[in-house]
C-alpha positions in Angstrom: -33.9 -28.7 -182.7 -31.0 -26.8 -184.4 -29.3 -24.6 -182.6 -30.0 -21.3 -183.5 -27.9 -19.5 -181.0 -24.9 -21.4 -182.3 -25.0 -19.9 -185.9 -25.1 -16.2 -183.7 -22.2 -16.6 -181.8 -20.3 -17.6 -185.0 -18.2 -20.7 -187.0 -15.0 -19.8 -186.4 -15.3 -21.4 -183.5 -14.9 -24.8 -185.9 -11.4 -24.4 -187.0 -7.8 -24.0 -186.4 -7.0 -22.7 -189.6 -5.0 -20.3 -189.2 -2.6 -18.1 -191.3 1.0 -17.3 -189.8 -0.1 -15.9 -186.5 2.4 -14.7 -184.0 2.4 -16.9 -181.0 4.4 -15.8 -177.9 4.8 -18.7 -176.0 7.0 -20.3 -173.2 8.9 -23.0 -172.4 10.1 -24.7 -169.6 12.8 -27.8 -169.8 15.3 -28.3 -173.1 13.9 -30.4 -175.9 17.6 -32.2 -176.9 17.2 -33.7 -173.6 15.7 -37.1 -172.1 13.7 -35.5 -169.8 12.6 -32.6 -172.4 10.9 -29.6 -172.6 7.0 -28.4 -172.0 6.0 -24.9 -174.4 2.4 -23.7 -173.2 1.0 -21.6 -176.0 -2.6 -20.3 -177.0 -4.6 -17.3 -177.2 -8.0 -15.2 -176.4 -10.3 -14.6 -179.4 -13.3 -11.5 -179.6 -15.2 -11.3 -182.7 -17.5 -8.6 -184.4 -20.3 -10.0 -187.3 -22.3 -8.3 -189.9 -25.0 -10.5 -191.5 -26.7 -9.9 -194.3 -29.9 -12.1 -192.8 -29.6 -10.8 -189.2 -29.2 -7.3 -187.3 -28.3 -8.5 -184.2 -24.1 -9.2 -183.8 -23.1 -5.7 -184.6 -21.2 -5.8 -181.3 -17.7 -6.9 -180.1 -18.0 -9.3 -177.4 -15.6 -13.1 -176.0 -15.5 -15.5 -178.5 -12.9 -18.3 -177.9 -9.9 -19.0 -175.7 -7.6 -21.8 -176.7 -4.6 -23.4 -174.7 -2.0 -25.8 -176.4 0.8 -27.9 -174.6 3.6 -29.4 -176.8 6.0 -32.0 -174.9 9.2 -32.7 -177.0 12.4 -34.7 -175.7 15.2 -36.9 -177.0 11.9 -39.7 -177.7 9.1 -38.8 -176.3 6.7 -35.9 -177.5 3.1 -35.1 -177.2 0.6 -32.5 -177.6 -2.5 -31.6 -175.4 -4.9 -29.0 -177.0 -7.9 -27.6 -175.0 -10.8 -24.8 -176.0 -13.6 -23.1 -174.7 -16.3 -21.3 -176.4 -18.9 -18.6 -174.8 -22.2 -18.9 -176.7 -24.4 -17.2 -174.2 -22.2 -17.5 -171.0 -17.9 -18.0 -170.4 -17.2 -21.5 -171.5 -20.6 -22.7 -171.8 -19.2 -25.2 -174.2 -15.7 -26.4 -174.6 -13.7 -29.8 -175.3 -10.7 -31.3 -175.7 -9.0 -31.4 -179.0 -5.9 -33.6 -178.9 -4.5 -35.1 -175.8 -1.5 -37.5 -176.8 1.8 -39.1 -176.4 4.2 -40.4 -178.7 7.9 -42.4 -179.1 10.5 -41.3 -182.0 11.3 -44.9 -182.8 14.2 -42.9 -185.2 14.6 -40.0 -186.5 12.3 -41.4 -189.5 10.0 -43.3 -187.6 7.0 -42.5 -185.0 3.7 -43.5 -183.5 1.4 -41.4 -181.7 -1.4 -42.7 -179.2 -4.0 -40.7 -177.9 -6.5 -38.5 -179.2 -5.1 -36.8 -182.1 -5.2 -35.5 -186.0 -7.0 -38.1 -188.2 -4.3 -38.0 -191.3 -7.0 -37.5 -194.4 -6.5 -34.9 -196.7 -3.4 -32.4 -196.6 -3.4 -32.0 -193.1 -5.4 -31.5 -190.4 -6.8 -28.0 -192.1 -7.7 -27.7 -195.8 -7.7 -23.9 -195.6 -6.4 -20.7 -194.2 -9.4 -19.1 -193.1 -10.6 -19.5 -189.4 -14.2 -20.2 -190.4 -13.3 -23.1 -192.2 -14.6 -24.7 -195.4 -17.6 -26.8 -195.7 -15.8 -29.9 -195.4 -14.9 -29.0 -191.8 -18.9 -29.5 -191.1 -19.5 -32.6 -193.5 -16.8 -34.5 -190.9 -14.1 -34.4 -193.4 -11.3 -32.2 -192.1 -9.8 -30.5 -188.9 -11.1 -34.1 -187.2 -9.5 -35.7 -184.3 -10.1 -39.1 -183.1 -8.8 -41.7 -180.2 -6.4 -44.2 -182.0 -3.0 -44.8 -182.7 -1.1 -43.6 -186.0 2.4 -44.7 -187.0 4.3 -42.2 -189.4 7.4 -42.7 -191.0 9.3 -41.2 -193.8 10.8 -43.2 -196.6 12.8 -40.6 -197.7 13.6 -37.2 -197.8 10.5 -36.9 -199.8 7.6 -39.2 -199.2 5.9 -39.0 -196.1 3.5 -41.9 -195.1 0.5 -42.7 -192.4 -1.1 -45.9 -191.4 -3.5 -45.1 -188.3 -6.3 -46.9 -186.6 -8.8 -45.2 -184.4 -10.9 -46.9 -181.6 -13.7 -44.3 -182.2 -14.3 -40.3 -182.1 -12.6 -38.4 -179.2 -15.9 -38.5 -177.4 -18.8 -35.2 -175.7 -17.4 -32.7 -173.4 -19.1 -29.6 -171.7 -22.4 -28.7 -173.1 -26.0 -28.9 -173.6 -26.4 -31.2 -176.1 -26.7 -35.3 -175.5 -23.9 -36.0 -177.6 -22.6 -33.2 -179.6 -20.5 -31.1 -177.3 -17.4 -31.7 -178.8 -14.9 -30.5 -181.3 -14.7 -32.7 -184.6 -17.5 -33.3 -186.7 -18.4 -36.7 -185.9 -21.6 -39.4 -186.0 -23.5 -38.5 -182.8 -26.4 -40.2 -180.1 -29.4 -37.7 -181.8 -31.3 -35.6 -179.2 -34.6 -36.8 -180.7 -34.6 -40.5 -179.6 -36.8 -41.2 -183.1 -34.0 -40.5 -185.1 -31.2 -43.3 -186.0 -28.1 -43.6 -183.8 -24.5 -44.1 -185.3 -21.6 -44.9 -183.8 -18.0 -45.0 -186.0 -15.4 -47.2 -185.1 -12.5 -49.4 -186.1 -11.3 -46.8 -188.7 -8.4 -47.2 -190.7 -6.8 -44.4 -191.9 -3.7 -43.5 -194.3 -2.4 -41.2 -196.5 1.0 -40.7 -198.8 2.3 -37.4 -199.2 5.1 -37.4 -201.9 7.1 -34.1 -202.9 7.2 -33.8 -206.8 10.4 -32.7 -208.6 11.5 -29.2 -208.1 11.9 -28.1 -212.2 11.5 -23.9 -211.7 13.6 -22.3 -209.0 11.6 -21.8 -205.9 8.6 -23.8 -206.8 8.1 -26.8 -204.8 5.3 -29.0 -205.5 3.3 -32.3 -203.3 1.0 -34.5 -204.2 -0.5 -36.8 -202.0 -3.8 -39.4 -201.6 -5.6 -40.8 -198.3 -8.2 -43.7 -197.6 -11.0 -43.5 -194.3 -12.6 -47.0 -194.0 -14.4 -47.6 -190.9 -17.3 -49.7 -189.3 -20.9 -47.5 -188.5 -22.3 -49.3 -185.9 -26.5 -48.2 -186.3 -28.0 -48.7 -182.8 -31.0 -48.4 -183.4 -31.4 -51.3 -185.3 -28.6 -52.9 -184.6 -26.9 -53.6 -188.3 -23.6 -52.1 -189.4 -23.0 -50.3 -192.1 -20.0 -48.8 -193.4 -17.7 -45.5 -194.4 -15.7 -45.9 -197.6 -14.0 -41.8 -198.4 -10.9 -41.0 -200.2 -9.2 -37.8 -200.9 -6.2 -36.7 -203.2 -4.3 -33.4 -202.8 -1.4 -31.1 -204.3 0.4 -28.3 -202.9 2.0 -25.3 -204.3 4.4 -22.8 -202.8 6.3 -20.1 -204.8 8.0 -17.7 -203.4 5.2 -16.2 -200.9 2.3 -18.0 -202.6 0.9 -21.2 -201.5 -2.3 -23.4 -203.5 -3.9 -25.7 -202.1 -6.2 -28.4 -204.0 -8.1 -31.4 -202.5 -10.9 -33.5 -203.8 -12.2 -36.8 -203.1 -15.7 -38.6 -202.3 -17.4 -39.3 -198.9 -19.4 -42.4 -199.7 -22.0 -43.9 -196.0 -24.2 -46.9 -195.5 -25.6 -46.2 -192.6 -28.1 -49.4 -192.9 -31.1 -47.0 -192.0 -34.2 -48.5 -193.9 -36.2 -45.0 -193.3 -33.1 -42.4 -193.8 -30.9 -44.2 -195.9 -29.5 -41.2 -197.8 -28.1 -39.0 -194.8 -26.8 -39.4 -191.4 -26.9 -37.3 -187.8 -23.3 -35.5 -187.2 -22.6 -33.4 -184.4 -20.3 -30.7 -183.2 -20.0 -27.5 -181.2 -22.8 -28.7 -179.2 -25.1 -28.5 -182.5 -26.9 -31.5 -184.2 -27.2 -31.5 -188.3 -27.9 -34.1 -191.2 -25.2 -34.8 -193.7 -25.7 -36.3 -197.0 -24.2 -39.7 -197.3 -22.7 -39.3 -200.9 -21.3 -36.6 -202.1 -18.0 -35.8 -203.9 -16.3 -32.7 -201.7 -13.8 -30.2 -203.3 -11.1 -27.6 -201.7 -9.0 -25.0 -203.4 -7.4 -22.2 -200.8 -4.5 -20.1 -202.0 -2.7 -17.5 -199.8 0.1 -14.9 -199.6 2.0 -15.0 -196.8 4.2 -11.0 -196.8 6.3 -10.3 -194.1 8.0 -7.1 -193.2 11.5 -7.2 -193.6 12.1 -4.9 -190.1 10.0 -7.5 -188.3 7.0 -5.3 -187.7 4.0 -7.5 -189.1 3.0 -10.0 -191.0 -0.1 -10.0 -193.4 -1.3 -13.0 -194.8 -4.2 -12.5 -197.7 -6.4 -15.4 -198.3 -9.2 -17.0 -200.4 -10.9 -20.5 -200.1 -13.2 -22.1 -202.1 -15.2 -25.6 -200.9 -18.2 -27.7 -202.1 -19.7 -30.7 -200.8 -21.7 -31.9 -204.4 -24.2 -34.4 -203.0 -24.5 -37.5 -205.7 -28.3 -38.3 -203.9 -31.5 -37.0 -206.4 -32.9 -33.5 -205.1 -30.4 -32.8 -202.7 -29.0 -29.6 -203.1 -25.1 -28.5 -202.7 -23.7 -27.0 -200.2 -21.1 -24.7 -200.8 -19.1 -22.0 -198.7 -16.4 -19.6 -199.8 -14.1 -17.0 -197.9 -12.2 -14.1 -198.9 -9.9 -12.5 -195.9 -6.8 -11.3 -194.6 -4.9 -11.4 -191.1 -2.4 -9.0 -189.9 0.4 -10.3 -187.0 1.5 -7.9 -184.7 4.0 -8.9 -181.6 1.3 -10.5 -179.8 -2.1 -9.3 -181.1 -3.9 -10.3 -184.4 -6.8 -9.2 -186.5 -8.2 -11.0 -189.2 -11.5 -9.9 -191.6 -13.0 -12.5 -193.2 -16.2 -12.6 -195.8 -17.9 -15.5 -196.0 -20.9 -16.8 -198.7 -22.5 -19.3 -197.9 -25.2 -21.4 -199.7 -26.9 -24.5 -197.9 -24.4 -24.4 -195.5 -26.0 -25.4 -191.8 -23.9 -22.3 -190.1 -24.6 -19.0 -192.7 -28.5 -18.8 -192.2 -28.8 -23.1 -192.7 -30.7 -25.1 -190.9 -30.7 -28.7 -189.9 -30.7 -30.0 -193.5 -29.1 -28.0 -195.4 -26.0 -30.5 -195.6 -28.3 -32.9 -196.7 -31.5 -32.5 -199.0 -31.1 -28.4 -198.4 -33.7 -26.1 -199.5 -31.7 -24.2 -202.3 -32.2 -21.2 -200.4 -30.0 -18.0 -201.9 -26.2 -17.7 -200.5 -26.0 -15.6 -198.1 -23.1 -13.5 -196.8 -21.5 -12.3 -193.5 -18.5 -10.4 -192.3 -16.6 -11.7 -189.3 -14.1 -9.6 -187.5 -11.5 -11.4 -185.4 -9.1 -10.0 -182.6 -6.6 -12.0 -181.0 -4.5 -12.2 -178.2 -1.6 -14.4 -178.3 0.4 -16.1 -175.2 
């Protein structure tokens, strides 16, 4: 059953997108040295929502607390990135987000093992907004597998990835069977009739190449990425396959940043009965998601700061589909206009969201797949921060 008291507590629980937020943090050690440094950062989150299909979050109450550990030395570094998440009680659901090491084989070469960012699309976010765009939910962005990912740099301007992941970063703390966990990823169903998948052996890269600078103060990327990876289907024990790609540019003049991604997310799930979607899970929430369907991203923001060092504000609009190439399924589509302000160590960010066959702005289990073309709907979420 979907979970209804998810889409009440909110979705910005499903990103890290965020805009340039003020983070106070500490550290302990010095980076320049073999032994290194540890910098503990993070922050507590509260939220306020008006709905226009539901009267009942007109209230300020916990929403999130996050805590992030960067390691950095001579030629070692790692990151460990932990959150939990109050639906109806403190931390009723949480889970790890990244937990990995890496080796600076030179200063243009890495390799990073552990659970980590999964390098398709621009970056681990496709947007500035903390709700997130709809391809957060179709499994697409912000996702964070267990594998291994060598980066280097050929130059000054072309960035590459090559990464392989063993499978998804696994279920933490929550009620679901399979779901409690962060990224979007193929999940053990709670209703033992539906199909089990399991992704694995993916192979990941992406080329990010900075274009020539030919107006002063524009800089310009463009970049491509490949996911192919084995879907093992339990439940009748066949595998199928994932075959996605993506290509994005980047824009930054001045204060102004654009950013465009498209691509196609393309499944064989080998399910003779369901062959045109699949069961995803995250945040402790089971959904359907259309396996073909071309996806699109444009976010653009301003990013002002004071000159005395007061504040910073950072306006922001995203736009996102997920245009399902399956007869009578419907789109989904979800698109945010907001703003955050940064001051010392407190933020508040306003976000309004319209959403139309999206599973988390008055969706329901299918509306990622077939959808029921129901009208968009809209809702304001207010966000307060405290950063540490």
């Amino acid at each position: 059953m979907f979970k209804f008291k998810y889409l009440a507590i909110n979705l910005t629980l499903l990103s890290i997108f965020y805009p340039q937020m003020t983070q106070a943090s500490s550290q302990i050690g010095d980076p320049q040295s073999n032994l290194g440094a540890l910098t503990f950062s993070g922050w507590l989150r509260a939220n306020i929502q008006d709905k226009n299909y539901s009267n009942d979050e007109h209230k300020l109450k916990f929403d999130a607390a996050k805590l992030a550990i960067q390691y950095d030395a001579t030629q070692f570094f790692g990151n460990f990135e932990y959150r939990c998440y109050q639906f109806d009680e403190i931390c009723d659901f949480s889970s790890l987000v990244n937990a990995n090491l890496g080796y600076k084989i030179n200063p243009s070469n890495r390799i990073t093992i552990g659970i980590q960012d999964v390098p398709f699309g621009p970056g681990r976010g496709w947007s500035t907004n903390w709700f997130g765009d709809i391809t957060v939910t179709s499994g697409l962005s912000d996702i964070h597998h267990l594998g291994v990912n060598f980066n280097t740099q050929l130059s000054d301007d072309t960035t590459i990835d090559l990464a392989y992941f063993v499978r998804d970063a696994g279920s933490y703390v929550g009620d679901s069977k399979n779901a409690a966990r962060y990224s979007a990823s193929y999940v053990n169903p709670n209703d033992p009739n539906e199909t089990r998948l399991q992704e694995k052996n993916m192979l990941v890269s992406r080329i990010d190449q900075k274009l020539p600078q030919w107006i002063d103060g524009l800089n310009l990327s463009a970049g491509g990425s490949y996911w192919y990876s084995q879907l093992d289907n339990k439940t009748n024990n066949q595998t199928g396959h994932r075959n996605s790609w993506a290509i994005f540019s980047r824009a930054h003049y001045n204060n102004f940043n654009l950013t465009l991604t498209t691509g196609r997310n393309k499944i064989k799930n080998k399910d003779l009965l369901q062959p045109n979607y699949s069961v995803m899970g995250a945040f402790d929430t089971n959904y359907y998601v259309a396996n073909d369907a071309d996806f699109y991203a444009i976010d653009i923001n301003y990013a002002y700061k004071d000159p005395n060092g007061r504040f910073n504000l950072t306006p922001y609009a995203t736009y996102s589909l997920y245009n399902k190439n399956i007869d009578d399924y419907k789109d989904s589509t979800r698109h945010t206009i907001g703003a955050q302000l940064d001051v010392k160590k407190f933020s508040f960010a306003t976000e309004y969201i319209f959403g139309k066959n999206d599973p988390f702005i008055n969706g329901n289990m299918q509306s990622l797949s077939i959808a029921d073309n129901k009208p968009t709907h809209k809702m304001l979420n207010l966000l307060f921060f405290y950063n540490f």
